[in-house]
C-alpha positions in Angstrom: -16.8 -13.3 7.5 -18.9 -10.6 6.4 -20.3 -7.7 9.3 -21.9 -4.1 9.7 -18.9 -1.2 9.3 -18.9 -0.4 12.9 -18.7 3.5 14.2 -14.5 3.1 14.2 -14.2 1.7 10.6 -17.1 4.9 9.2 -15.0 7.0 10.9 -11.8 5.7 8.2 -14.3 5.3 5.2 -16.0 8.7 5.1 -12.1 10.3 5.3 -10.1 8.2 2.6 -9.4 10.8 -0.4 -12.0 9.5 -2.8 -14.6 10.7 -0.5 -12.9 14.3 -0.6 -14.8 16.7 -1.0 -18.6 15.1 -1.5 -21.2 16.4 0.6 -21.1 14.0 4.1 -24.5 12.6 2.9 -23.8 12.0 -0.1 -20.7 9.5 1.2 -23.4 8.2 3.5 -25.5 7.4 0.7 -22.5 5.6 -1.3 -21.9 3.5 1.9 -24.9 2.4 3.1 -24.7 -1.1 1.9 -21.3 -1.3 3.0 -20.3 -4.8 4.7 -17.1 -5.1 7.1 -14.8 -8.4 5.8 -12.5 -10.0 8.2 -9.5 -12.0 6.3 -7.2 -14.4 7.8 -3.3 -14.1 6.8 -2.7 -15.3 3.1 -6.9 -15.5 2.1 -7.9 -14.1 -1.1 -10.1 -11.1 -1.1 -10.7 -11.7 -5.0 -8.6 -12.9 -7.4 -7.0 -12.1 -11.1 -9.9 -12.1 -13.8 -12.6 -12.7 -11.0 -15.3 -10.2 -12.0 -15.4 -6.5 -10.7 -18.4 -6.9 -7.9 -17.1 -4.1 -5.3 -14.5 -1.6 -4.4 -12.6 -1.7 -0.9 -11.5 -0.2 1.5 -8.6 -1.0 4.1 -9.4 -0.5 8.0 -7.0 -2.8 9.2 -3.8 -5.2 8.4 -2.3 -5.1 5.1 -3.2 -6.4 1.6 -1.1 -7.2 -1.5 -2.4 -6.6 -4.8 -0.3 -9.3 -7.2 -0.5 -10.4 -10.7 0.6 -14.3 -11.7 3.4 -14.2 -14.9 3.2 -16.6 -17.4 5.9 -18.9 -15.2 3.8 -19.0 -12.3 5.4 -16.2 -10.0 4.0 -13.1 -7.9 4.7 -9.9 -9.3 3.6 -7.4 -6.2 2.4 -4.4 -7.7 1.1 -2.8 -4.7 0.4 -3.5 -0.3 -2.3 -1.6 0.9 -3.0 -0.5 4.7 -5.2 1.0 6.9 -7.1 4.6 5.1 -6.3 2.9 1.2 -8.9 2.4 -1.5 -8.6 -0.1 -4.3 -10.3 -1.6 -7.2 -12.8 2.0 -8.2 -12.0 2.0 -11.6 -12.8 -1.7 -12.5 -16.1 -1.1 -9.6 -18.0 1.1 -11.8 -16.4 -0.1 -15.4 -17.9 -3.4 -15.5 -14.3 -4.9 -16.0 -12.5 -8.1 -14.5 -10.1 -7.6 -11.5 -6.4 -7.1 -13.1 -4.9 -8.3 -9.7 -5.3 -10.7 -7.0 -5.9 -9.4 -3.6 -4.7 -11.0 -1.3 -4.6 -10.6 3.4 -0.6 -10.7 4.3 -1.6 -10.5 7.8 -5.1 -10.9 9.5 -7.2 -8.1 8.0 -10.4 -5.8 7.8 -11.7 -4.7 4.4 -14.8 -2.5 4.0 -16.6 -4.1 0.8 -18.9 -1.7 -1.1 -20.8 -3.1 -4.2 -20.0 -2.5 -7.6 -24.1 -1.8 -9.0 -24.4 0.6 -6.4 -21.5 2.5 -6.7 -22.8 3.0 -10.7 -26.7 3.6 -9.8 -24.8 6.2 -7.0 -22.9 8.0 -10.0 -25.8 8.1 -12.5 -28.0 10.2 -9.3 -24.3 12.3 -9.1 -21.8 12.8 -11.8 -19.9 14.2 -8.7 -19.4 11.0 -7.4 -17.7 10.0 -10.8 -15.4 13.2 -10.9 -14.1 11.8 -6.9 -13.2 8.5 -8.3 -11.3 9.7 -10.9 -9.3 12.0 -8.9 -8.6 9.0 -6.8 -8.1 6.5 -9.8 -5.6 9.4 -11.3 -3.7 9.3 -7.1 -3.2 5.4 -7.9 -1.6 6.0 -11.3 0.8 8.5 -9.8 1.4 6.2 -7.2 2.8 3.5 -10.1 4.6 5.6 -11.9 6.7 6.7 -8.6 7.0 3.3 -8.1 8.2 2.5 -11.7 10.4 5.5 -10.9 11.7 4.4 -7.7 12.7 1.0 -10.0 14.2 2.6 -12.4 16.1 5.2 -10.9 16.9 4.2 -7.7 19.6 2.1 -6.1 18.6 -0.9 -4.2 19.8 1.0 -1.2 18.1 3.9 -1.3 14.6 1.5 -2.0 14.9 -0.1 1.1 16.0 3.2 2.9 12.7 4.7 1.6 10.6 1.9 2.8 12.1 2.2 6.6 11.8 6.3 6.6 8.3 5.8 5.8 8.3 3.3 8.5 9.6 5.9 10.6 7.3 7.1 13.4 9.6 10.1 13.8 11.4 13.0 11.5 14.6 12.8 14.0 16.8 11.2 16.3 17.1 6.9 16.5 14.0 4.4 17.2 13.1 0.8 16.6 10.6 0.2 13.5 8.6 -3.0 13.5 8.6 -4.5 10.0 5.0 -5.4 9.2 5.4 -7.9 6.9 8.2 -10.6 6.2 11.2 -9.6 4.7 10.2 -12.5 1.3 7.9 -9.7 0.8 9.6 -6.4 1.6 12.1 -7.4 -1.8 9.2 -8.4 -3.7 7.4 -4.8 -3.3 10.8 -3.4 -3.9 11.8 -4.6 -6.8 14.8 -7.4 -5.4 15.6 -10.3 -4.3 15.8 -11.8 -1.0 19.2 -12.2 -1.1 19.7 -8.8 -2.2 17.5 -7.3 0.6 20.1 -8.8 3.2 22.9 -7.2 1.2 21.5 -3.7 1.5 20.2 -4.1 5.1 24.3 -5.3 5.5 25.2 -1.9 3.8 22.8 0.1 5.9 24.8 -0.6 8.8 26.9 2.3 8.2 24.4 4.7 8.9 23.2 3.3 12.1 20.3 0.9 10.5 20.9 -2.6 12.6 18.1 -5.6 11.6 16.9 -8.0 14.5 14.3 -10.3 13.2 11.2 -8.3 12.6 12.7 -5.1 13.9 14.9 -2.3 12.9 16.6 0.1 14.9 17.5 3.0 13.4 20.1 5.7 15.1 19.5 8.5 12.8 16.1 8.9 11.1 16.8 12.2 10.0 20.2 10.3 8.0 18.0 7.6 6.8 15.8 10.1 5.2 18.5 12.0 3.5 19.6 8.8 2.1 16.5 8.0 0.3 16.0 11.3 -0.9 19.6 11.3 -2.3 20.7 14.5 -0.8 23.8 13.6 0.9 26.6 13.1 -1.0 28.8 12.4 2.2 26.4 9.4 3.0 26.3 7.9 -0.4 30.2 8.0 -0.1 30.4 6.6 3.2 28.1 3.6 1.5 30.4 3.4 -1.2 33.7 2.8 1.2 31.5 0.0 2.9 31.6 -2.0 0.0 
């Protein structure tokens, strides 16, 4: 169900970091035909090869971006929340989606159309240079990702993904996931199975899973962890074994 961006969701649009740095009426001219999309949990926003009509942006919920293998299966490339922008580069291109997008939970999506995202950019080329700065952001974002793959222990993924959970630099709290935990391995690269292996692990350094929620005793351990700064932790993790 389509609506008008209310006051609340301009107030995310006109700050998300493709919009850095343009003149305040020039973002108001990009967004004028801007519509507000509600999603229900697991409905399509677009899907792979669909053709390129509009760029988004989150105000609400969370979105996975996936691409179907040859067999069938998800491959999560990325899960967007509230303040993300997606899909700029294919907008003004002219290309086909690369991804499906998809609502994890119930969701709210500013949609801005494609044609006048280009007629917007042909009036000013600085509109062009914004997106891409941000298209260059998303690239970074993959290769940390590839990164974080490659170089990382399963352990230090998932201790990553709950420090920037974190709603605080120190002492303990309790993090709610925000999505199940079929789709927490997924976006990190492992298995379920292997998910409930590290969160087994993580005990040792005060990280206990209820259901949905984590409670962490040390967030200022946790974050050492997934930096890889503390020697002493990653041997405490090794004795665990």
């Amino acid at each position: 169900m389509a609506s008008h961006p209310t006051a609340g969701d301009l107030q995310i649009i006109t700050r998300i970091a493709v919009f850095r740095g343009l003149k305040p009426e020039t973002v108001e001219h990009i967004i004028a035909p801007a519509t507000a999309v509600t999603l229900a949990a697991h409905q399509a926003l677009f899907r792979q090869g669909d053709p390129a009509t509009a760029f988004f942006i989150m105000i609400d919920g969370w979105v996975k971006l996936y691409r179907l293998t040859l067999s069938g299966e998800e491959t999560v490339i990325h899960i967007l929340t509230k303040g993300d922008s997606f899909a700029e580069a294919v907008a003004f291109t002219g290309a086909r989606y690369p991804a499906t997008a998809e609502a994890v939970t119930d969701a709210r999506v500013v949609r801005i159309p494609a044609d006048h995202i280009v007629r917007c950019i042909r009036e000013s080329p600085d509109i062009a240079l914004a997106m891409i700065a941000s298209t260059s952001q998303h690239l970074h974002h993959l290769v940390q990702q590839v990164e974080q793959l490659k170089g990382q222990s399963g352990v230090q993924r998932v201790a990553e993904f709950l420090a920037s959970l974190a709603p605080l630099d120190h002492g303990s709290c309790v993090i709610a996931l925000p999505y199940d935990k079929v789709l927490i391995a997924a976006r990190l690269g492992l298995k379920p199975e292997s998910l409930s292996r590290v969160f087994a692990k993580l005990r040792s350094v005060g990280v206990a899973v209820h259901a949905s929620h984590v409670a962490v005793s040390d967030v200022a351990k946790l974050r050492q962890l997934a930096a890889d700064e503390r020697a002493a932790i990653r041997g405490t993790l090794r004795n665990a074994r």
